[in-house]
ROMARVO-672154 format. One record per atom (N, C-alpha, C): x, y, z. Coordinates in pm, whole numbers, plus 50000, padded with zeros to 5 digits. Last residue first. Layout:
N
XYZ;...
END
This chain:
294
906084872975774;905794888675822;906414892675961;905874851375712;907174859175689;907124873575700;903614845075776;904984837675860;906354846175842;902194851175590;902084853375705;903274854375779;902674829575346;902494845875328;902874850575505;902294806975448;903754806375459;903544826275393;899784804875553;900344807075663;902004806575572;898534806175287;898194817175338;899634819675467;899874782575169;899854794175110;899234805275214;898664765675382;900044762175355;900064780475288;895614767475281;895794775375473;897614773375436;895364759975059;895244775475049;896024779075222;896074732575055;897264740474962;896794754475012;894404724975246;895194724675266;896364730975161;891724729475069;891754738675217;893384735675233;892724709774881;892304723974851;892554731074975;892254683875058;893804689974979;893774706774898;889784686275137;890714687275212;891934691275149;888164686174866;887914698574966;888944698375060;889424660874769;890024671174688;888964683274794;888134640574989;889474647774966;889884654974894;885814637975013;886034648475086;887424651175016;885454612474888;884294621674847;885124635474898;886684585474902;887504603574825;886344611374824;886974563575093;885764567775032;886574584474982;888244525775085;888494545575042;886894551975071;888394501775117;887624507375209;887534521675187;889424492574885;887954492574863;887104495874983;892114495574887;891334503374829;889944506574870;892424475075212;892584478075042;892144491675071;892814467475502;893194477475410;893524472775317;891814441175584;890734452575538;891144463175482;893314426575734;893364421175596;892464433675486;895244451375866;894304440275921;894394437375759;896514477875945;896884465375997;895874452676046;893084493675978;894494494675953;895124477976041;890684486976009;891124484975901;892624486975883;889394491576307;889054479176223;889844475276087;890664518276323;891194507576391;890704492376407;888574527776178;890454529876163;890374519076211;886244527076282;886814525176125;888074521176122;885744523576612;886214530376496;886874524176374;884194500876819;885534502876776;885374514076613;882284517877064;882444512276962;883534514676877;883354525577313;881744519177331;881534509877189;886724520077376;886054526577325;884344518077312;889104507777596;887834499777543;886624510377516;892264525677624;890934521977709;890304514677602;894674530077545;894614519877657;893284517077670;894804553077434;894904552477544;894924543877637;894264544277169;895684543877165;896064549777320;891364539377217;891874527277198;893694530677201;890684572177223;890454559477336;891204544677364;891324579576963;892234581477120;892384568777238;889184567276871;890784561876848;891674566876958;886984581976997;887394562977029;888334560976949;887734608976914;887594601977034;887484586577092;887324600876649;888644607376677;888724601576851;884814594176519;886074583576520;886914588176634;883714615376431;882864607876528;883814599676583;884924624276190;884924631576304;884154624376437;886744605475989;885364608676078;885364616176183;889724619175883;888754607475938;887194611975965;892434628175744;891244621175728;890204614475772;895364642775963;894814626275905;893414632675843;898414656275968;897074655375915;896894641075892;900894670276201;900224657776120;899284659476124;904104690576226;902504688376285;902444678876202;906984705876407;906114692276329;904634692976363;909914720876481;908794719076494;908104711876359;912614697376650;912124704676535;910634706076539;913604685276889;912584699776902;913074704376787;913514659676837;914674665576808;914484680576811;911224650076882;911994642976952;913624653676981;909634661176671;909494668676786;910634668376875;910404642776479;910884656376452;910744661876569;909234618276573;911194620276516;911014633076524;906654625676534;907264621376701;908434625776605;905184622476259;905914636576319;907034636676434;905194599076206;906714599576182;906894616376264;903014589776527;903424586276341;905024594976369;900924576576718;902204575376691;902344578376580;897744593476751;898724583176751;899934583776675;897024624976974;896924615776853;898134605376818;896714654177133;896754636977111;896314634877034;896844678077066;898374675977084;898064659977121;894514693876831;895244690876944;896294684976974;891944700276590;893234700676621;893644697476817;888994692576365;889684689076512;891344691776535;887034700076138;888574700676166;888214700576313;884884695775839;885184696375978;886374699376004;884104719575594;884414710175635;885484706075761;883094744175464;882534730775539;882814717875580;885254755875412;884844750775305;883364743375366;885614775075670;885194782975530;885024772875388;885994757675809;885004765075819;884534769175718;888914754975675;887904746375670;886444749675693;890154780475746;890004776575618;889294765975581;890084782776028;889324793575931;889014788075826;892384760876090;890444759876139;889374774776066;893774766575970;893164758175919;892564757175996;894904791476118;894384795675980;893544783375934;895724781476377;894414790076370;894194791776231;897604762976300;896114761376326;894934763876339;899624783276215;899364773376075;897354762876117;899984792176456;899654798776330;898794793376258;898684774476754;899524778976663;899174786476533;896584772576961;896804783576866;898024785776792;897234742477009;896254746776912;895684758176847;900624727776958;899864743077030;898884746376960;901424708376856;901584707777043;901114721977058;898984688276675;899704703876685;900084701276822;897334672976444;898394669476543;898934685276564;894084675576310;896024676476264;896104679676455;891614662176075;892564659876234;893764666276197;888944672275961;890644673575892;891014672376041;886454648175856;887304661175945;888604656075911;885054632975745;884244647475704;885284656475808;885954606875605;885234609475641;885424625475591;888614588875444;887414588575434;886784597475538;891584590475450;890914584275363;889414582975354;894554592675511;893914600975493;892954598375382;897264585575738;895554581275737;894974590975661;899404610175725;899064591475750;897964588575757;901584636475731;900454628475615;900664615175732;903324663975838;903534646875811;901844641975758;905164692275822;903654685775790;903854666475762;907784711875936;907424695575901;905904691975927;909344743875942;907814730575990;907744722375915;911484749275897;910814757275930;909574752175993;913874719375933;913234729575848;912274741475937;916994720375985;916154719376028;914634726075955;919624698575730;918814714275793;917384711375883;921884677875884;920384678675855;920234692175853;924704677275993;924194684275927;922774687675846;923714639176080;924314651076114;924464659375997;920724624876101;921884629676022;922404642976041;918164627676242;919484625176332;920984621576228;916814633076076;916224636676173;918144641776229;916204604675927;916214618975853;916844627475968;916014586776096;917194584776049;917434594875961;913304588776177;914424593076267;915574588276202;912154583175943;912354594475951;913284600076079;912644554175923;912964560675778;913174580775906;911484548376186;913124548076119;913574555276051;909144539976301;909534555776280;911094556976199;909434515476352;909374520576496;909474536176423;908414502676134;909304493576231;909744501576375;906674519876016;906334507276087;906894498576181;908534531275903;907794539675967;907224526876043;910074524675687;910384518275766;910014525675915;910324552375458;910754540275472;910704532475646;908944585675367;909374576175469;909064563075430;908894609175158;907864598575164;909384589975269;909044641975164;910044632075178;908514620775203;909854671474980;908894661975052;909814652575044;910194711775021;910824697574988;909424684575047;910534739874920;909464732674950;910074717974922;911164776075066;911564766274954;910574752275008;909074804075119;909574790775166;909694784775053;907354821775002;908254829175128;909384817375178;905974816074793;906944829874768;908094830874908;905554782474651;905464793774747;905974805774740;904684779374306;906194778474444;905774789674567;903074761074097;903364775974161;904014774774326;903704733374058;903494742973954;903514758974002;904874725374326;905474724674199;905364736674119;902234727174471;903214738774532;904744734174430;900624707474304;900234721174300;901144730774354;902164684774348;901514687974235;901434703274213;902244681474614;903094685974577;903384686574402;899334674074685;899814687874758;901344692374628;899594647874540;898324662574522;899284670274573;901664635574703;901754641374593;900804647874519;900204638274956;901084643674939;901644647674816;898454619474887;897954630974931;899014645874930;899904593274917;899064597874774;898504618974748;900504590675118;901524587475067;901114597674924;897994588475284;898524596975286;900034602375184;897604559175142;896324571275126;897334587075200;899004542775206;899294550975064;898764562175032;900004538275440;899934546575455;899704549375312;896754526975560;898354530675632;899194527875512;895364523775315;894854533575415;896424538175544;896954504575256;896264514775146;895784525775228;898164478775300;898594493575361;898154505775259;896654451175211;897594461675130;898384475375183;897304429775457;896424438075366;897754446775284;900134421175659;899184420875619;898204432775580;903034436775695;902544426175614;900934423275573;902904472775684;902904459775742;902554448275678;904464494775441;903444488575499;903524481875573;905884527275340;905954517175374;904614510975463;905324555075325;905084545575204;905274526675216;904744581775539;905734569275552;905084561775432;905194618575412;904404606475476;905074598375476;905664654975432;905684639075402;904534628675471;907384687675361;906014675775358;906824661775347;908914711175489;909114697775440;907414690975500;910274743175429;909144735575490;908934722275402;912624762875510;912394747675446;911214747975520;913674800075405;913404787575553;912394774475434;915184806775131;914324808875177;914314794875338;917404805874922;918184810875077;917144811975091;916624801274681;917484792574763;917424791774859;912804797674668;914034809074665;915164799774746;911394772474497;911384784174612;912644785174573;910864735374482;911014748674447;911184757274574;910604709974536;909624712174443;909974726674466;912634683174562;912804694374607;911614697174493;911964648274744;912214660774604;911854670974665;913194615874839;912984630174913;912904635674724;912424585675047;912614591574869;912594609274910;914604565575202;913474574275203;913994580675054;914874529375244;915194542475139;914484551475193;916564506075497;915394513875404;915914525275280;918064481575729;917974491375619;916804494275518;918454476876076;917524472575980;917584486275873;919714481276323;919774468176209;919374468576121;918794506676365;918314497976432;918474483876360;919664517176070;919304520576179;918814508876223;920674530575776;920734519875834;919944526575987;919634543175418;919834544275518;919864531975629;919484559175071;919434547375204;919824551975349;917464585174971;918694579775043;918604568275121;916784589374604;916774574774731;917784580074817;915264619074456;916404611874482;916004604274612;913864640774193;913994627974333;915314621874322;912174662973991;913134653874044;913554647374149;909124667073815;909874669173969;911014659473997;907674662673633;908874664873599;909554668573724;905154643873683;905114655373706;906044665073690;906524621573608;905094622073552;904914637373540;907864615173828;908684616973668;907414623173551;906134611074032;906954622174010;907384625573892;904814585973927;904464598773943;904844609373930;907324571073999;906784571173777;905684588373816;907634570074269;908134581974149;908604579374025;905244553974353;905664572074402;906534579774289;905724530574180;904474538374198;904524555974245;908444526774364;908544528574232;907074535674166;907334523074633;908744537174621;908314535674425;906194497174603;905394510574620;906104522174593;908444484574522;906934486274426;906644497874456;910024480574800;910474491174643;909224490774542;908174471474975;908444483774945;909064489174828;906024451074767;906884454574862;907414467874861;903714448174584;904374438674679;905234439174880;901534474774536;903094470874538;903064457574656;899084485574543;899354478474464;900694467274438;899464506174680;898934499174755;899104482374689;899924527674433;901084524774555;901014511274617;897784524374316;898794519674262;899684517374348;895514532174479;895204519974410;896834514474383;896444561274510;896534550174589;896614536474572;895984567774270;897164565974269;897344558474439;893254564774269;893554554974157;895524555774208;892514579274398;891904569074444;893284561574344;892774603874235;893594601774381;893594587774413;891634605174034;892814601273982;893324595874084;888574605574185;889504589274143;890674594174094;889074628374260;888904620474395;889304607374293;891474656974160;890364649574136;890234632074262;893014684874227;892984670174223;892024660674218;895034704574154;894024699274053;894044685674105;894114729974437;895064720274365;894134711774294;894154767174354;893744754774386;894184742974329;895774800074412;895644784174289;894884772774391;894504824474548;895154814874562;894944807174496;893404849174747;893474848374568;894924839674552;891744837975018;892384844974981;892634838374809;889564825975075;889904831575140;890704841175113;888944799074936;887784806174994;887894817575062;889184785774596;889754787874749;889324803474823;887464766774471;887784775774496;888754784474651;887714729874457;886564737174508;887714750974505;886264705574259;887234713374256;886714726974368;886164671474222;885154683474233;886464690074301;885634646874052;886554656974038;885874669074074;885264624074357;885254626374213;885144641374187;887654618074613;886344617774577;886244620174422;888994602774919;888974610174809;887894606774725;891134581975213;889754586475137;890114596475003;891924565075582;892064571875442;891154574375319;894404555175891;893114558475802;893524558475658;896154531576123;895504546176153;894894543975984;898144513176448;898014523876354;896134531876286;899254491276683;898244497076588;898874510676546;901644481876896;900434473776753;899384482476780;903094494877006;902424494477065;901124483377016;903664516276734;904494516376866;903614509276983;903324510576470;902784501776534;903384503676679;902264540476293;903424533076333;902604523676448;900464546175987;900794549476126;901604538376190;
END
């Protein structure tokens, strides 16, 4: 999560528990809580940003999905974002996943952002091997999200950019029992189905239109529509608000003890929830891109 302000945000996964998808006759994604852990481990692992970009796509190459670096300049200051196309019909509407891969100096940025960095490639594991039917499917891992959002307002504001259909952004996604997502309309489509589809695993979900700075802002900025998933405690959500409101929460939240501090490693993960979250999230993506095109 972006420091607009100094601070940012989360992250988690668990051991290989696979859960069915609960709603409709849909693939589930194969993701197990340590391979997840473990590809965090690796991103987080990186020095610097090109380490971590290089961790992201031995993965990809792993998965035979092809990629490509665009550099880019802005605000003085130059980055890469990594983008792949994972399928669909040419002439279908874009729906673009991502997260930012880049860190702040101190700790590892395992929880900002590998843990979402990591989550994404689950997701794009599984909408690889079987392609949506109604939407082509691209991801982009962001550069220089820290320095004010760059990597992705420099996606954003390239002229001829396609606009996509919806932009899902990833950042904190590492330990507790609720699926947070960022929406400017909590009956939107894609919200009303993931509050069904969690229900339907047991597992929590909070949606609304506050929550802290990340790369979705670039897309709204440019009224493309955008939402964001985090990982957290559901007990958390209201004293992180609290603290990105300015105010002195009763007790400081997880997050905001570990992000941008010496405390993001690994070894704050907990994956118990995340292959039930990246499951609910490949089936409510598959249900709402069926829908959408109705």
């Amino acid at each position: 999560m972006s420091t607009l302000r100094t601070l940012s945000f989360l992250i988690t996964l668990s051991s290989g528990l696979l859960l069915a998808h609960p709603r409709a006759h849909a693939d589930t994604a194969n993701v197990a809580g340590d391979a997840w852990k473990q590809q965090v481990g690796a991103i987080s692992a990186g020095d610097d940003t090109t380490a971590r970009a290089a961790a992201i796509t031995r993965q990809l190459d792993a998965l035979g999905i092809p990629w490509r670096s665009e550099a880019f300049t802005l605000d003085g200051k130059t980055g890469n974002n990594l983008i792949a196309d994972l399928g669909g019909k040419a002439d279908a509407p874009l729906l673009l996943i991502g997260a930012h891969y880049d860190r702040v100096q101190v700790g590892r940025g395992a929880t900002d952002n590998a843990s979402g960095s990591a989550t994404v490639l689950a997701l794009a594991e599984a909408l690889h091997a079987n392609p949506l039917q109604n939407h082509r499917v691209q991801i982009a891992f962001w550069d220089l999200e820290e320095a004010g959002l760059l990597g992705s307002k420099a996606w954003v504001t390239t002229a001829g950019r396609e606009k996509p259909a919806l932009y899902v952004n990833f950042d904190v996604f590492g330990w507790g029992d609720t699926l947070w997502m960022m929406t400017p309309q909590a009956d939107a489509p894609l919200a009303t189905i993931m509050a069904a589809q969690t229900k339907a695993a047991a597992l929590g979900f909070s949606a609304g239109d506050k929550y802290p700075p990340t790369d979705h802002l670039a897309f709204l900025a440019e009224g493309w529509p955008a939402v964001s998933f985090s990982l957290v405690g559901g007990d958390e959500i209201g004293p992180i608000l609290a603290v990105f409101g300015g105010q002195k929460p009763v007790s400081v939240p997880k997050v905001m003890q570990v992000i941008h501090s010496a405390r993001d490693t690994d070894a704050e993960l907990d994956a118990s929830k995340v292959p039930t979250a990246v499951n609910v999230l490949v089936a409510g993506l598959r249900e709402w891109d069926a829908t959408s095109a109705n």
